[in-house]
C-alpha positions as CSV (number, residue, x, y, z in Angstrom):
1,X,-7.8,-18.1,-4.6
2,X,-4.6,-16.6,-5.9
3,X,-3.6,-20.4,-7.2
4,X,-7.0,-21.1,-8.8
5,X,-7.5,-24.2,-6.2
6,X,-10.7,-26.0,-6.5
7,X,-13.0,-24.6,-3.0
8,X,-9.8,-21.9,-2.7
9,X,-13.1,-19.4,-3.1
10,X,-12.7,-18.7,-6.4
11,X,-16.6,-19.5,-6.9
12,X,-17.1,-16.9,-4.3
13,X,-14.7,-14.4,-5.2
14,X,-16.2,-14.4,-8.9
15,X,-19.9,-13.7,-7.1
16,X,-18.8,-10.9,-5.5
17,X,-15.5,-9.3,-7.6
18,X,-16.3,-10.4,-10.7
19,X,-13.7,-12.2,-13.0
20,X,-10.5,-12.5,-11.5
21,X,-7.9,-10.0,-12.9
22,X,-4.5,-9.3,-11.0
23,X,-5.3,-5.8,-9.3
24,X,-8.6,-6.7,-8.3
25,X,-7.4,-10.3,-6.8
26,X,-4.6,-8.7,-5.6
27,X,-6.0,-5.6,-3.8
28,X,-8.9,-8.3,-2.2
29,X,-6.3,-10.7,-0.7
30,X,-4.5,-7.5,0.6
31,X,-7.6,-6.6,2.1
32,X,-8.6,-9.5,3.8
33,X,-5.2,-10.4,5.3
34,X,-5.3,-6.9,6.9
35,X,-8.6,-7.7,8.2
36,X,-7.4,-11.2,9.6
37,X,-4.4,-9.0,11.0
38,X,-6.7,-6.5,12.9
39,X,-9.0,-9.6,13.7
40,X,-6.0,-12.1,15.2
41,X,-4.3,-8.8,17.4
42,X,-7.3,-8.3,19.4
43,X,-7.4,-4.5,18.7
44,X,-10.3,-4.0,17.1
45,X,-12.6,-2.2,20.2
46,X,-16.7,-2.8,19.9
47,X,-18.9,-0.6,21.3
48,X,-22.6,-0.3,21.9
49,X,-23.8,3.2,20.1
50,X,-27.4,4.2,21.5
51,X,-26.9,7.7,19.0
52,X,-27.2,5.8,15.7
53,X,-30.3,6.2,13.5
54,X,-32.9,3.2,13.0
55,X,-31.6,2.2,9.9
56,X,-27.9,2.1,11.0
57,X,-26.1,-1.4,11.8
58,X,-22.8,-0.2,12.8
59,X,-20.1,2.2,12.4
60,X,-16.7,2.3,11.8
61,X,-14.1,4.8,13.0
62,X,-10.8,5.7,11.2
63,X,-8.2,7.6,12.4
64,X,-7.0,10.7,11.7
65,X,-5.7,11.2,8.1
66,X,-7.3,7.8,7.0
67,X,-5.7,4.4,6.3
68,X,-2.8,2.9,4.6
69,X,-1.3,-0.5,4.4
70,X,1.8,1.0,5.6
71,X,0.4,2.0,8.9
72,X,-2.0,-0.4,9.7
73,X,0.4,-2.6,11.8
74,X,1.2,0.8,13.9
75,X,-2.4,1.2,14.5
76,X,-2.8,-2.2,15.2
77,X,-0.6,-1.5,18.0
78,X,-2.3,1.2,19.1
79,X,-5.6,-0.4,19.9
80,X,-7.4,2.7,17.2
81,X,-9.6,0.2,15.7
82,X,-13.1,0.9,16.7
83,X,-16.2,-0.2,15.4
84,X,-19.8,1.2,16.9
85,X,-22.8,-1.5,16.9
86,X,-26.1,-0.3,16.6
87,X,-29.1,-1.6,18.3
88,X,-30.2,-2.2,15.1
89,X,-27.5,-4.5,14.8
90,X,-28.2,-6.5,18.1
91,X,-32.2,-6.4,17.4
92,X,-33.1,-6.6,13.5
93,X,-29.7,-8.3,12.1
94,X,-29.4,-12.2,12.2
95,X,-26.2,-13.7,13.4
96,X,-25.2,-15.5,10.2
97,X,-27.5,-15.2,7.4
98,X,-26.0,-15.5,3.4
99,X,-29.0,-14.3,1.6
100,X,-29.3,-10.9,3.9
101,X,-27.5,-8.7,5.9
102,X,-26.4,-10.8,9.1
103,X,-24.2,-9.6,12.2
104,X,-21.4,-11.7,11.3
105,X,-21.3,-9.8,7.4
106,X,-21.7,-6.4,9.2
107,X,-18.5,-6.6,11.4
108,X,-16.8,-7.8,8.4
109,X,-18.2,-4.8,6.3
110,X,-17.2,-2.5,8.9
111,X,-13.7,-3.8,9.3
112,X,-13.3,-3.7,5.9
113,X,-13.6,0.1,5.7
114,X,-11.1,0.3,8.4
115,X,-8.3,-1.8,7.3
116,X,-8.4,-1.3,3.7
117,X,-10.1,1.9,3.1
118,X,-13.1,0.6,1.6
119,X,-16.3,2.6,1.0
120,X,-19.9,2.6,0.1
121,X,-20.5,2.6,-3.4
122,X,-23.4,4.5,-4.4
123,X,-26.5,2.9,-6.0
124,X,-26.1,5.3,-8.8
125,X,-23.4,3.2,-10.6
126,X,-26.0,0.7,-11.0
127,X,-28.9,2.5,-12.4
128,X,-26.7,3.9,-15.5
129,X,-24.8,6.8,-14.0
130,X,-21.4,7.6,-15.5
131,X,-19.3,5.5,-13.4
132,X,-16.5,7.8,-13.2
133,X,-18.7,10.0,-11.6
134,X,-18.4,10.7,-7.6
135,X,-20.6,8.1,-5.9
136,X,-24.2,9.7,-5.2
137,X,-27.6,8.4,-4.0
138,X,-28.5,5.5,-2.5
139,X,-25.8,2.8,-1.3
140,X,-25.1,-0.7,-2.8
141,X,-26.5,-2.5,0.3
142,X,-27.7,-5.9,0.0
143,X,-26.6,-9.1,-1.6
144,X,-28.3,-8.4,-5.0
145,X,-26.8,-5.1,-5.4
146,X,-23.7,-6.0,-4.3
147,X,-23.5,-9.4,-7.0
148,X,-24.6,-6.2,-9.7
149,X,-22.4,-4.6,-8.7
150,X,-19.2,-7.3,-9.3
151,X,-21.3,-8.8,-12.8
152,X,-20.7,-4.9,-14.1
153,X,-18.2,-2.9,-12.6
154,X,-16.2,-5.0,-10.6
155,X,-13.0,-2.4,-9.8
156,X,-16.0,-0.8,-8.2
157,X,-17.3,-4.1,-6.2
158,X,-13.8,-4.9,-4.9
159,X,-14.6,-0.9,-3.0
160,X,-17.7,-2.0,-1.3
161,X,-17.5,-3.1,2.0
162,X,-20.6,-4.8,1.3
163,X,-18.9,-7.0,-1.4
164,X,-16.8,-7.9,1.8
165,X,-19.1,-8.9,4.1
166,X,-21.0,-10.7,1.9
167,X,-18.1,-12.9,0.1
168,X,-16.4,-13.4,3.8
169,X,-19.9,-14.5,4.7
170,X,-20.6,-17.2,1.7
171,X,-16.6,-18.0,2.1
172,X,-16.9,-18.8,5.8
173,X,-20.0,-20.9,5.5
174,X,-18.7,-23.1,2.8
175,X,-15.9,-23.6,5.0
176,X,-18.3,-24.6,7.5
177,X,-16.4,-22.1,9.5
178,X,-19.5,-20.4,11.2
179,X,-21.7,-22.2,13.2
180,X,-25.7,-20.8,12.9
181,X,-25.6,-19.2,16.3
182,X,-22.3,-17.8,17.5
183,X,-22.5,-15.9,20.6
184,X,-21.8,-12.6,21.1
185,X,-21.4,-13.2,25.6
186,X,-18.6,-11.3,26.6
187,X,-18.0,-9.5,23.5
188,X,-18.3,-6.1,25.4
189,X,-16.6,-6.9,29.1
């Protein structure tokens, strides 16, 4: 992507960041070679979560006083990286699905908020709310808000974790990199 090489995932970068500009490529590739760090380490700790509310996937736990690339190969260390899943997760979410929210999207989601600090960006931004104004309402969940979300304010969409699991997602399976039913057997032992 940083080269402009043809199936580099430029196609899917531009769905989901919008045109490529130097601080937004930049701060993407930073984030997802910190999330290919915490994912090659084997530090990143799953657990099933029967407290989580119907609509919840997952959750992701960051440490005290928050993130920063700086620490994040300490904390890799320490084996702090913990995501909760859901039983929403294991019962309503597909494994791999590009269109909708899938299992294999919403671990990346999740480990993008802990590696790079990433958020939820609130609806709001969308429906004509002064963008400089602190994130409010609804989240930007799902593909079609999160592709709003890159066509109009895309220093915004490279903050959603949702923009993350979604262009990790469409990256992956154009890379026939994910095969339709991965399983999950022995993720939790």
């Amino acid at each position: 992507m940083q080269r402009g090489q043809p199936h580099g995932g430029t196609h899917c970068y531009k769905l989901f960041f919008g045109p490529s500009m130097p601080a937004r490529l930049n701060r993407v590739v930073e984030v997802v070679t910190l999330m290919d760090l915490a994912l090659n380490s084997s530090s990143v700790q799953f657990e099933y979560n029967v407290s989580c509310g119907a609509t919840t996937n997952a959750v992701a736990f960051t440490p005290d006083g928050g993130w920063s690339a700086q620490s994040i190969k300490d904390l890799l260390k320490s084996g702090r990286f913990r995501v909760s899943l859901c039983l929403r997760f294991f019962t309503a979410l597909p494994q791999n699905d590009r269109m909708n929210q899938s299992r294999t999207g919403t671990l990346l989601h999740e480990l993008s908020h802990i590696v790079g600090n990433i958020n939820d960006i609130a609806q709001n931004h969308i429906n004509g709310a002064n963008i400089t104004a602190a994130p409010s309402g609804n989240t930007c969940y799902g593909r079609p808000l999160a592709r709003q979300l890159a066509d109009g304010w895309p220093d915004l969409a490279v903050e959603n974790a949702e923009n993350y699991g979604f262009f990790l997602t469409d990256l992956l399976a154009e890379a026939s990199l994910v095969a339709e039913d991965v399983s999950l057997e022995g993720l939790f032992n």
